[in-house]
C-alpha positions as CSV (number, residue, x, y, z in Angstrom):
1,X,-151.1,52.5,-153.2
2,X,-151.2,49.9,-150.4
3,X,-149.0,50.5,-147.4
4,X,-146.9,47.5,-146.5
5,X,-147.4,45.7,-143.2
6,X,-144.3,44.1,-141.3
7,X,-144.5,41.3,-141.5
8,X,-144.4,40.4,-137.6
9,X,-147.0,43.0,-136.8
10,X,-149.4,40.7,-139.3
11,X,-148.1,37.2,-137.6
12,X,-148.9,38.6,-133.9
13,X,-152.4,40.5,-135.3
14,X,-153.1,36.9,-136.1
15,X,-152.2,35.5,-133.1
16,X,-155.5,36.2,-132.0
17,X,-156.1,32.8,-129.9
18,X,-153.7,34.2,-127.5
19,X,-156.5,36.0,-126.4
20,X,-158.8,33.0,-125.5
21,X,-156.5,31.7,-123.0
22,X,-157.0,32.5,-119.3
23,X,-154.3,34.9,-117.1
24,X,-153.0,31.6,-115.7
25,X,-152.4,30.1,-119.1
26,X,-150.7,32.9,-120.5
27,X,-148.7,33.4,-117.3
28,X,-147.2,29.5,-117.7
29,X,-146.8,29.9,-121.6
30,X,-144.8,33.6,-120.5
31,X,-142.7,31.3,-118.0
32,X,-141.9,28.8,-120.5
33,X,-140.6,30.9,-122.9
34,X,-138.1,32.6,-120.3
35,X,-136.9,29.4,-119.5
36,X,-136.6,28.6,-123.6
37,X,-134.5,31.6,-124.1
38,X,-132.7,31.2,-121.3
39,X,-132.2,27.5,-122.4
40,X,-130.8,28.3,-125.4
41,X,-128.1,29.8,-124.5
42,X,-127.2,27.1,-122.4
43,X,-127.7,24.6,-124.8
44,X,-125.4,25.9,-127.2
45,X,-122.6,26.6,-125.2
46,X,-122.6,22.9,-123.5
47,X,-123.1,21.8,-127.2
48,X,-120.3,23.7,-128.4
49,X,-117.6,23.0,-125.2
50,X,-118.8,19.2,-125.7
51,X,-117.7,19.3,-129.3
52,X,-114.8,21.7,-128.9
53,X,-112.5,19.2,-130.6
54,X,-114.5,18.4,-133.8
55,X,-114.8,22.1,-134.2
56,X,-111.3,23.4,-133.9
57,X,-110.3,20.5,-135.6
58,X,-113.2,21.1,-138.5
59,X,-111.7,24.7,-138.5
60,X,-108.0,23.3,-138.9
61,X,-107.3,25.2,-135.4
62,X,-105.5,24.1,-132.2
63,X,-106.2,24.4,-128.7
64,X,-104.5,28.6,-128.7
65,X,-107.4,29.2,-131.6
66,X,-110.2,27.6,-129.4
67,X,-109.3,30.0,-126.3
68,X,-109.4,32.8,-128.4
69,X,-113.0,31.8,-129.6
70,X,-114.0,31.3,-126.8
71,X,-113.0,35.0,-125.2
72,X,-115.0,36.7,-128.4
73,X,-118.0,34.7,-127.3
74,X,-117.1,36.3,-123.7
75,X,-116.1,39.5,-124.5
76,X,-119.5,39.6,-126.7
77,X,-121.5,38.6,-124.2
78,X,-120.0,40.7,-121.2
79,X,-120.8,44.1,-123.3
80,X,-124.2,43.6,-123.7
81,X,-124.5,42.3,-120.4
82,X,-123.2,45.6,-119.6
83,X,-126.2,47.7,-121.8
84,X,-129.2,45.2,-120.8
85,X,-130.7,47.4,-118.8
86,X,-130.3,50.7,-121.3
87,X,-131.2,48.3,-124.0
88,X,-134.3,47.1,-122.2
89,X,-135.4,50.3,-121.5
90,X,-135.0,52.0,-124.7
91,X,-136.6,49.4,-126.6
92,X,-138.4,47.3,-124.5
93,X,-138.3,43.6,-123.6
94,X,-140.4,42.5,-126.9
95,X,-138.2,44.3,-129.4
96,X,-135.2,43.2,-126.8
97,X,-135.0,39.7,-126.7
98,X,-136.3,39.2,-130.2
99,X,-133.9,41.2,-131.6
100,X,-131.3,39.3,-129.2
101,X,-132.3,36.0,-130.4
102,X,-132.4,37.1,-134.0
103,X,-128.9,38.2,-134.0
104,X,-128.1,34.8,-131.7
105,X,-129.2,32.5,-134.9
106,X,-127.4,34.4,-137.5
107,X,-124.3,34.3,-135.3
108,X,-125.2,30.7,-135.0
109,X,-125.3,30.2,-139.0
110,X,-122.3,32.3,-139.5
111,X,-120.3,29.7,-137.3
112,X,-122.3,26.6,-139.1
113,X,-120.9,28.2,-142.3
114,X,-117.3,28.9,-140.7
115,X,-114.3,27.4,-142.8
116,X,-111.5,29.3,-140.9
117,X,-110.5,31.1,-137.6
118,X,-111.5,34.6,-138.7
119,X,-115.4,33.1,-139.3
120,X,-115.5,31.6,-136.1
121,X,-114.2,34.1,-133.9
122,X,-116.6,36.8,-135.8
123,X,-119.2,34.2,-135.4
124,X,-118.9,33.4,-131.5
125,X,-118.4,37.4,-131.0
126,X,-121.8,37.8,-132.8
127,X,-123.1,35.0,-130.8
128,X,-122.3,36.5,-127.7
129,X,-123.3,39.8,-128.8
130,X,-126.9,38.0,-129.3
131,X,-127.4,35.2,-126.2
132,X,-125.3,37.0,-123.7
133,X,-127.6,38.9,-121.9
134,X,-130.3,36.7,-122.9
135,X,-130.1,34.7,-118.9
136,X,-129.8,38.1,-117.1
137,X,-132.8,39.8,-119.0
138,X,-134.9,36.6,-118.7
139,X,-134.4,36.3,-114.6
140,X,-134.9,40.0,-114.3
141,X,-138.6,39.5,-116.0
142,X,-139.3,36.6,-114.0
143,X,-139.1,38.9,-111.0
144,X,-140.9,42.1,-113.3
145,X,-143.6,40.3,-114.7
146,X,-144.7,37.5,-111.8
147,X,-146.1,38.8,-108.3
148,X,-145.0,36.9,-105.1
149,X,-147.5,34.6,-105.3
150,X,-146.7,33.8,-109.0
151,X,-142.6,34.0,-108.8
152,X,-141.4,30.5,-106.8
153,X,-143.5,28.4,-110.0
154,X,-142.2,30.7,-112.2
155,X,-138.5,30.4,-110.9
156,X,-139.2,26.8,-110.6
157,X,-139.8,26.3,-114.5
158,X,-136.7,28.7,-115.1
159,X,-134.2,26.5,-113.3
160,X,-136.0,23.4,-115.0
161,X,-135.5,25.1,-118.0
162,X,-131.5,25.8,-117.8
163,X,-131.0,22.3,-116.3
164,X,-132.8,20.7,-118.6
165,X,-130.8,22.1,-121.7
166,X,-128.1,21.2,-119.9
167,X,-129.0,17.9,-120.0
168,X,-130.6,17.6,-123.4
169,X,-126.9,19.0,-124.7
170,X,-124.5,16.5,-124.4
171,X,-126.4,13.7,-125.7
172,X,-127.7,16.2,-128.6
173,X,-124.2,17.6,-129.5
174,X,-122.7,13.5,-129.3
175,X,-125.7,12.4,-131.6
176,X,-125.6,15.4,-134.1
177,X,-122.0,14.9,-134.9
178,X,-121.8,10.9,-134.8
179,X,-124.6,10.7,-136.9
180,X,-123.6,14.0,-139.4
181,X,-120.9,16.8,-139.3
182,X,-119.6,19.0,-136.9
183,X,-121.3,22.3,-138.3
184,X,-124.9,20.2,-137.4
185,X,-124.1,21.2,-133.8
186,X,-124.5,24.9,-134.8
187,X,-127.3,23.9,-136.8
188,X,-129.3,21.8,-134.2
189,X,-129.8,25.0,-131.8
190,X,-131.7,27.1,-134.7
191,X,-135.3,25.4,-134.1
192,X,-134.7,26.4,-130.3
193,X,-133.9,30.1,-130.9
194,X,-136.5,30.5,-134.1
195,X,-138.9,29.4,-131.3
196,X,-138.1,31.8,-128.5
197,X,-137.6,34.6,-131.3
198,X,-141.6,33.4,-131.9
199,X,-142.6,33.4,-128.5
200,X,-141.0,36.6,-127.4
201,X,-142.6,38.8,-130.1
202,X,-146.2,37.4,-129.3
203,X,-146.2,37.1,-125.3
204,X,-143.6,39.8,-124.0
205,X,-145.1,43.4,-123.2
206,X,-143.9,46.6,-125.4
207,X,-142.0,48.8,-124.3
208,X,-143.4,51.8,-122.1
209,X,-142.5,55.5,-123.7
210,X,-139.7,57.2,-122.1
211,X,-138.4,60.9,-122.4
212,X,-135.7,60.9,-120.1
213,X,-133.6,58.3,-121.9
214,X,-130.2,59.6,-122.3
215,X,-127.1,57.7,-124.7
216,X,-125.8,54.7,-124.7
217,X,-122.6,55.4,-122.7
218,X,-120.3,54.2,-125.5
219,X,-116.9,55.4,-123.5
220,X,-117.2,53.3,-120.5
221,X,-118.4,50.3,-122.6
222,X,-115.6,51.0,-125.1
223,X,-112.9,51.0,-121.9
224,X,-115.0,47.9,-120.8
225,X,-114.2,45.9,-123.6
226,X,-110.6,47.2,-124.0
227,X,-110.4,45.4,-120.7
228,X,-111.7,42.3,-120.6
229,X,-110.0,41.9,-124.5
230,X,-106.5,42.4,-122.7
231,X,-107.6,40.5,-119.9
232,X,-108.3,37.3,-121.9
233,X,-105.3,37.8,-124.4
234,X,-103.1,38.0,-120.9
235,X,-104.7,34.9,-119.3
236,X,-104.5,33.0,-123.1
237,X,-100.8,34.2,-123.9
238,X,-99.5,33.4,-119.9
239,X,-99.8,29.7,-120.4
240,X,-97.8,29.5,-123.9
241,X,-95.3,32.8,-122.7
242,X,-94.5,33.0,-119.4
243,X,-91.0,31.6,-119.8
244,X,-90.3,32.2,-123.1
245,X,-91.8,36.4,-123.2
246,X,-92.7,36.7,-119.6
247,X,-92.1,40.7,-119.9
248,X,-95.0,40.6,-123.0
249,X,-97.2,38.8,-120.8
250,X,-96.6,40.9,-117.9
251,X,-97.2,44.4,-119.9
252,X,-100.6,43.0,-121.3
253,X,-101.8,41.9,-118.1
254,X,-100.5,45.2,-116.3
255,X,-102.6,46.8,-119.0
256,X,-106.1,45.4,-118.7
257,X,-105.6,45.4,-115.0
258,X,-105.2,49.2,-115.2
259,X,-108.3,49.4,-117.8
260,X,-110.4,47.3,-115.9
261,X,-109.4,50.0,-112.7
262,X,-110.5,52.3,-114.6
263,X,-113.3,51.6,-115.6
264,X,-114.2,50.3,-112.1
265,X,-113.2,53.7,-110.5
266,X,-115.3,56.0,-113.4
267,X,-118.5,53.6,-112.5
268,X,-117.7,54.2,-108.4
269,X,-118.2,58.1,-109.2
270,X,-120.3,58.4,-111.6
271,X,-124.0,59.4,-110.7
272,X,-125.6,57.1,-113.5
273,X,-122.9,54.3,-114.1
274,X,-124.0,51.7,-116.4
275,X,-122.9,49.0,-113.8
276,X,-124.4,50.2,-110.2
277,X,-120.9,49.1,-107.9
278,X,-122.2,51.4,-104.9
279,X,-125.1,49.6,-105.0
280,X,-123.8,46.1,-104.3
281,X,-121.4,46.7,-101.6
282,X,-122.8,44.3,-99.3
283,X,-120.8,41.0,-97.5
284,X,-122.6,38.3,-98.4
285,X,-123.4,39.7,-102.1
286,X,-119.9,39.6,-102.7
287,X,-119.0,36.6,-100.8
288,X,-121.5,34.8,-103.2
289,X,-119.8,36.1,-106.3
290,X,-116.8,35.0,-105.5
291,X,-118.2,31.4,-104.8
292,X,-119.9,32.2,-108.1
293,X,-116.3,32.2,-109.8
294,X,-115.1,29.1,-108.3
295,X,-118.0,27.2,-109.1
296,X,-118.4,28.1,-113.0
297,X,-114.1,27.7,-112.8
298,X,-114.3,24.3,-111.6
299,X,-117.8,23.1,-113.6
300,X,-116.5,24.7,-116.7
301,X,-112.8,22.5,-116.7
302,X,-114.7,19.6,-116.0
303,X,-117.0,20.1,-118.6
304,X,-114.4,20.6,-121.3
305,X,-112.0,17.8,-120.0
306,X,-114.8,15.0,-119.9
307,X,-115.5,14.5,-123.8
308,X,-111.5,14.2,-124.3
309,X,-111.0,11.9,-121.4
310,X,-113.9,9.6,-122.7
311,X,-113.7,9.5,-126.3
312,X,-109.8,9.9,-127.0
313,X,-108.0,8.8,-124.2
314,X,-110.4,5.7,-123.0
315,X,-112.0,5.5,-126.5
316,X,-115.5,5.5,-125.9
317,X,-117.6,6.2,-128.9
318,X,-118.9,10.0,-129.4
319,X,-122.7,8.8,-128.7
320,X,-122.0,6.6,-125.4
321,X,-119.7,10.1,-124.0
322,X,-122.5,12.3,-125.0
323,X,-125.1,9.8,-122.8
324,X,-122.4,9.9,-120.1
325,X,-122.1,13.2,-119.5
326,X,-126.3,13.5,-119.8
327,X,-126.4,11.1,-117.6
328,X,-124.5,13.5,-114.6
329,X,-126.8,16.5,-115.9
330,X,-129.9,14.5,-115.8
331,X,-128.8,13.7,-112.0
332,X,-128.7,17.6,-111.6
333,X,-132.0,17.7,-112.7
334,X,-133.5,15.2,-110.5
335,X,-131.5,16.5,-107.4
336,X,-133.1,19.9,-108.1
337,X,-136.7,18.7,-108.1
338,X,-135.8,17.1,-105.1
339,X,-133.9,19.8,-103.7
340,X,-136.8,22.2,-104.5
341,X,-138.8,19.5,-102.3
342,X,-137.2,20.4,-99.2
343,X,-135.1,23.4,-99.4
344,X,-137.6,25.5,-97.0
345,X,-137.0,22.8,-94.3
346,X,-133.3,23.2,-94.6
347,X,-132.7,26.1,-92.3
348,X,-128.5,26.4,-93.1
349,X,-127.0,25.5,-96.9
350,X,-123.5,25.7,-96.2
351,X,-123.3,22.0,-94.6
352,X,-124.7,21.2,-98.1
353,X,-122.5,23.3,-100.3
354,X,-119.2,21.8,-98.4
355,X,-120.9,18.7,-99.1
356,X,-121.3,19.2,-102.6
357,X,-117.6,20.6,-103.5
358,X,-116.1,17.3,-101.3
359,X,-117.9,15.2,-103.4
360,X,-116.7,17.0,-106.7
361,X,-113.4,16.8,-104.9
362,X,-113.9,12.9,-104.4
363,X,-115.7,12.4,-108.3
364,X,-112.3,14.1,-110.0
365,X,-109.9,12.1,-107.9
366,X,-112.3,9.1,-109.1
367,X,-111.5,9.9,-112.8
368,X,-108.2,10.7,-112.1
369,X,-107.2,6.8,-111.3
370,X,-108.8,5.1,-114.0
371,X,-106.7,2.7,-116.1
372,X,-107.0,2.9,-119.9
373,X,-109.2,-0.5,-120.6
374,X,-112.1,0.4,-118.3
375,X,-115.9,0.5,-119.7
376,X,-118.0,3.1,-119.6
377,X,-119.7,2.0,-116.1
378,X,-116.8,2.6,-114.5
379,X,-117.4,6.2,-114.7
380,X,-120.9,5.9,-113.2
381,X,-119.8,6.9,-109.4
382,X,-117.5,10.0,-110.7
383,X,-120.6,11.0,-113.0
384,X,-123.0,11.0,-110.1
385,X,-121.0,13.0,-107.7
386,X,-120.7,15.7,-111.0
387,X,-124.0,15.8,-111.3
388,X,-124.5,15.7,-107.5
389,X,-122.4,19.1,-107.5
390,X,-124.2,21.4,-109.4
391,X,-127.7,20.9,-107.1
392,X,-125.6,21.4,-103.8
393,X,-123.8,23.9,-104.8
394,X,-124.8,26.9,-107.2
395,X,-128.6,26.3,-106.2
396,X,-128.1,27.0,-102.4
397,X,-125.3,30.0,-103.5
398,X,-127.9,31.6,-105.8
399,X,-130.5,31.6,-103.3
400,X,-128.0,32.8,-100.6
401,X,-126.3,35.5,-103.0
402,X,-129.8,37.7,-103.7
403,X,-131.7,36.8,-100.7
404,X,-130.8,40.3,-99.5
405,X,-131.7,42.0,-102.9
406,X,-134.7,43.7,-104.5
407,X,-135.7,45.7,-107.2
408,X,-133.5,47.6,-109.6
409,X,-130.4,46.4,-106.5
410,X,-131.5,42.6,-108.0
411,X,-131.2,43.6,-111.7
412,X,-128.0,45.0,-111.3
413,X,-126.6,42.5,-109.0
414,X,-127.8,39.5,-111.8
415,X,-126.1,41.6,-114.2
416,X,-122.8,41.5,-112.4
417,X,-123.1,37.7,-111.3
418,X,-123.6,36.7,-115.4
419,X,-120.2,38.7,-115.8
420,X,-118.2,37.0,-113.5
421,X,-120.4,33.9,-115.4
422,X,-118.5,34.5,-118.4
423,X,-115.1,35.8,-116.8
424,X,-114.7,32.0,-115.2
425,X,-116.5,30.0,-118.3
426,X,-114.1,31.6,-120.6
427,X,-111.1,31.3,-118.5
428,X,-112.2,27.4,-117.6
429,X,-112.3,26.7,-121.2
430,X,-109.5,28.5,-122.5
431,X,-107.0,26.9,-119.2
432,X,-108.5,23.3,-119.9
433,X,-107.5,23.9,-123.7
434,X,-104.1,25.1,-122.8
435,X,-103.1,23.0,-120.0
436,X,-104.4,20.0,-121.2
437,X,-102.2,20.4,-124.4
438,X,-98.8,21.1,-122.8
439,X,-99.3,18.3,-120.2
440,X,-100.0,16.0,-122.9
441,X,-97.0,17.1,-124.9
442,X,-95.0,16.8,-121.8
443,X,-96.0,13.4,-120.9
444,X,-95.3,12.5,-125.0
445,X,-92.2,13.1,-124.1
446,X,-91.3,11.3,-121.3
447,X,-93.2,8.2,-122.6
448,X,-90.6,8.5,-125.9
449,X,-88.0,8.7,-123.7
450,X,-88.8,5.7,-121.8
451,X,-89.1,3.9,-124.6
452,X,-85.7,4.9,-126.2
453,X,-84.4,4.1,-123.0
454,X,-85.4,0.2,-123.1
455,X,-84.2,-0.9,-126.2
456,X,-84.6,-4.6,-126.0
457,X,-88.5,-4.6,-124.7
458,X,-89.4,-2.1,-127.5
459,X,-87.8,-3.9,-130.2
460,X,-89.4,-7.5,-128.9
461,X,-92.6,-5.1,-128.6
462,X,-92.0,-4.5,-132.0
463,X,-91.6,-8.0,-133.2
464,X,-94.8,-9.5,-132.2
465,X,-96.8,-6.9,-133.3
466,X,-95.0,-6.8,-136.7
467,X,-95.4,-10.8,-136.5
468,X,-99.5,-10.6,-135.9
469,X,-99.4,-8.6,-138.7
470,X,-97.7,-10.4,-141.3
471,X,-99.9,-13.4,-140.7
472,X,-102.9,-11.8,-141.3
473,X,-100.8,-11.4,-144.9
474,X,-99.4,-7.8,-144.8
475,X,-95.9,-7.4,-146.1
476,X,-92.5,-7.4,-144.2
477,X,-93.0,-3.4,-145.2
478,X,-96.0,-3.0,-144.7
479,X,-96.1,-4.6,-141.2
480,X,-93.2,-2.9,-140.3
481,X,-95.0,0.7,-140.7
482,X,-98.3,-0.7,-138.8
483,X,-96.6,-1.6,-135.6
484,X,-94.9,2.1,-135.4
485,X,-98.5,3.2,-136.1
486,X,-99.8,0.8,-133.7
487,X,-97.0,2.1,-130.7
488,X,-97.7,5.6,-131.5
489,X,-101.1,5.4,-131.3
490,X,-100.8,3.9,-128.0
491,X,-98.2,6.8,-127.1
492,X,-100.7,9.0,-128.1
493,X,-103.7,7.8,-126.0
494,X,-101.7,6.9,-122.8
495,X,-100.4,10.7,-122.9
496,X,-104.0,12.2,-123.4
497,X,-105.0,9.4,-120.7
498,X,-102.8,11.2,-118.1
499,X,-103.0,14.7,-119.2
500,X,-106.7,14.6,-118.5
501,X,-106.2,12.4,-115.1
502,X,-103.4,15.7,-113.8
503,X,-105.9,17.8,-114.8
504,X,-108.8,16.3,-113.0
505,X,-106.8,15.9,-109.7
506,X,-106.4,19.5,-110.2
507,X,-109.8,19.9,-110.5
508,X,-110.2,17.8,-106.8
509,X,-107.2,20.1,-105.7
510,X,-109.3,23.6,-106.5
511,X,-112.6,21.7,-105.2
512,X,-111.2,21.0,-101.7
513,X,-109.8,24.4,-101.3
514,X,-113.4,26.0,-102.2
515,X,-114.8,23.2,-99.6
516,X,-112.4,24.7,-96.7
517,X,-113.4,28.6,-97.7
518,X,-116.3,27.4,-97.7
519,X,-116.6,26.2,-94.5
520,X,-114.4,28.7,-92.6
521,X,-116.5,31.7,-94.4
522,X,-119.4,33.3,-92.0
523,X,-121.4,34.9,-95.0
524,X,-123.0,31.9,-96.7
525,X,-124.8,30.3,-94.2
């Protein structure tokens, strides 16, 4: 009787033309593929935060629904971040990431097939169970795998790689659902994965045996995720219940707050913690985390608010939004070439990183005065200081942040940066979602109560456009019931117009603050 072969054993024992290539070859194809997997990740997400509305509204959900999808991505995500390195160790980097990336793509075709909330959620959870650690493990190798001589090109084609999903997603996400269905963003990102699955199990090393691996450490990670669930139910719940149940809200925050302490104090003392705290202790590590939070905060409310403010509020179409907002990412792509240019000449970044959060500051109060019949070139400046933010900003912060790390201090200081990654991107997303939707309904209300209070304009409002409408041969009825559709519409729009404008000079508001820390702080320099 024949023994059976796996079936990936046989595909990599064919893969024999691997071996024909040169070291340098195989070095550039092992650097492309941590940028892919890496990309993939962020592809997705910027597709799914760009599309945010067609889901939820595919999923007959509402803006409370899309915060909690969005925290079962995070929580996901944040556990395994947690157990990369145990995971990396026990199994190895090959099994690792294609295992990750397996489990990413049927978390991605759970959510294509989603009809409800409970799918999704499951869906995102599994999602971030699978892509989460997928940026941390992927840096870490570029440093394992790539000598000093080797690392700046390899580190190069890694940023490339994450800015240039970035800017492939918009404009894919806006093109996938104009021209098909919603779940055809879900469905877009599979060629992407199946491709770094590939690559992973032919070019990354196996694992190397190890006796002295102990257990996974399920209680802390079990108190982890206690945590950070509270945590996100406290931050999602606070915007619909602090007035009407503040003492709920309190006792759930009060909760994970205590959990998270917890947790934080057992890792302090314990002599292998799965997240090394003792380790990371120094000043300008933990300055650049927090600068960390602020940026993702302010890049990831931005990012959700745009595709509202352009298509529904000035009604652009869904493609000409999705070029917009490539258009600022592929200005982040250019700037970092450049930037990569002449960032050995530039001897202090914080000049640069003021810079860059001022213009954010200036490109949000730019959206925030636009009138409602405006084309899409008069976005062009705001887009350009976005994408303008992004190079001067997080680039100079990253290499600031781990400039005085090495080794295993690295891997577990990248571990703790992609936390606070997710912490703020799920928090962005979730506060844009909320906010946006009570300002709106706020502003709904006032703009019905103007109305009601000027009776004889609304009425003569009323009569022309019932008028136009029964000479193009509609009845009295009929017309009748299209001008209220007609005035509610426009209700509609200028409420969403002015939700998103508050909410953008909030944006400037949290961007000028992080300028002025910025610039009064002495660790960043």
């Amino acid at each position: 009787m024949t023994a059976q072969v796996d079936p990936w054993h046989r595909l990599r024992a064919r893969m024999r033309w691997l071996r024909l290539l040169s070291h340098q070859q195989r070095q550039t194809l092992i650097m492309m593929l941590l940028a892919l997997a890496t990309g993939v990740e962020f592809l997705e997400n910027i597709m799914f935060v760009f599309a945010s509305s067609h889901i939820v509204g595919g999923i007959d959900a509402d803006p409370r629904s899309f915060a909690l999808v969005q925290a079962a991505y995070a929580v996901g995500s944040m556990l395994m971040i947690l157990k990369q390195q145990w995971l990396a160790k026990r199994f190895g980097y090959r099994y690792y990431l294609t295992g990750s990336l397996m489990l990413f793509m049927a978390g991605t075709l759970t959510a294509a097939t989603s009809t409800g909330l409970t799918q999704m959620v499951g869906a995102r959870f599994l999602q971030g169970v699978g892509g989460g650690a997928l940026f941390t493990s992927c840096r870490i190798l570029v440093n394992l795998m790539f000598g000093p001589a080797d690392r700046p090109r390899a580190t190069r084609i890694f940023m490339l790689g994450i800015f240039g999903a970035s800017t492939l997603g918009p404009a894919f996400a806006a093109e996938l659902v104009d021209r098909g269905v919603w779940q055809d963003v879900f469905y877009g990102v599979l060629p992407f994965a199946a491709l770094a699955a590939l690559g992973a199990w032919l070019l990354l090393p196996d694992a190397e045996a190890r006796d002295d691996m102990e257990g996974p450490a399920l209680g802390p990670l079990l108190l982890f995720g206690v945590a950070i669930v509270a945590l996100q139910a406290s931050l999602t719940e606070a915007r619909f219940d602090i007035f009407s149940h503040p003492l709920r809200v309190m006792v759930i925050a009060a909760i994970a707050l205590a959990l998270l302490g917890a947790f934080i104090w057992q890792q302090w003392h314990h002599d292998q913690p799965v997240l090394q705290l003792r380790a990371l202790r120094q000043p300008v590590f933990l300055t650049g985390l927090a600068m960390y939070f602020v940026y993702y905060m302010i890049n990831n409310l931005s990012a959700y608010v745009f595709p509202i403010y352009a298509e529904q509020a000035l009604r652009f179409p869904l493609a000409t939004t999705g070029w917009l907002n490539t258009l600022a990412a592929a200005i982040s792509l250019a700037g970092i070439w450049v930037y990569l240019k002449v960032a050995r000449r530039l001897k202090h970044k914080k000049p640069l990183m003021v810079t860059g959060l001022s213009v954010m500051a200036g490109a949000m109060t730019w959206f925030s005065f636009m009138p409602p019949d405006i084309g899409p070139s008069a976005l062009i400046l705001g887009l350009v200081g976005k994408g303008l933010f992004g190079v001067l900003v997080i680039i100079p912060i990253a290499g600031l942040t781990f400039s005085s790390l090495a080794g295993d201090d690295f891997a577990h200081g990248y571990r703790s940066k992609n936390l606070i990654r997710q912490i703020a991107s799920s928090f962005a997303s979730a506060l844009g979602a909320v906010l946006l939707q009570n300002r709106q309904f706020a502003v709904h209300t006032s703009l019905v109560n103007a109305i009601g209070q000027r009776p004889a304009e609304s009425e003569q409002w009323m009569h022309t456009a019932q008028a136009a409408l029964v000479s193009r041969g509609f009845e009295t009825g009929q017309a009748h019931a299209g001008a209220l559709a007609q005035l509610a519409a426009m209700v509609d729009q200028q409420a969403r117009l002015i939700a998103c404008e508050d909410l953008y000079r909030l944006i400037a508001v949290l961007a000028l603050a992080a300028a002025v820390f910025m610039l009064v702080q002495r660790r960043l320099d």
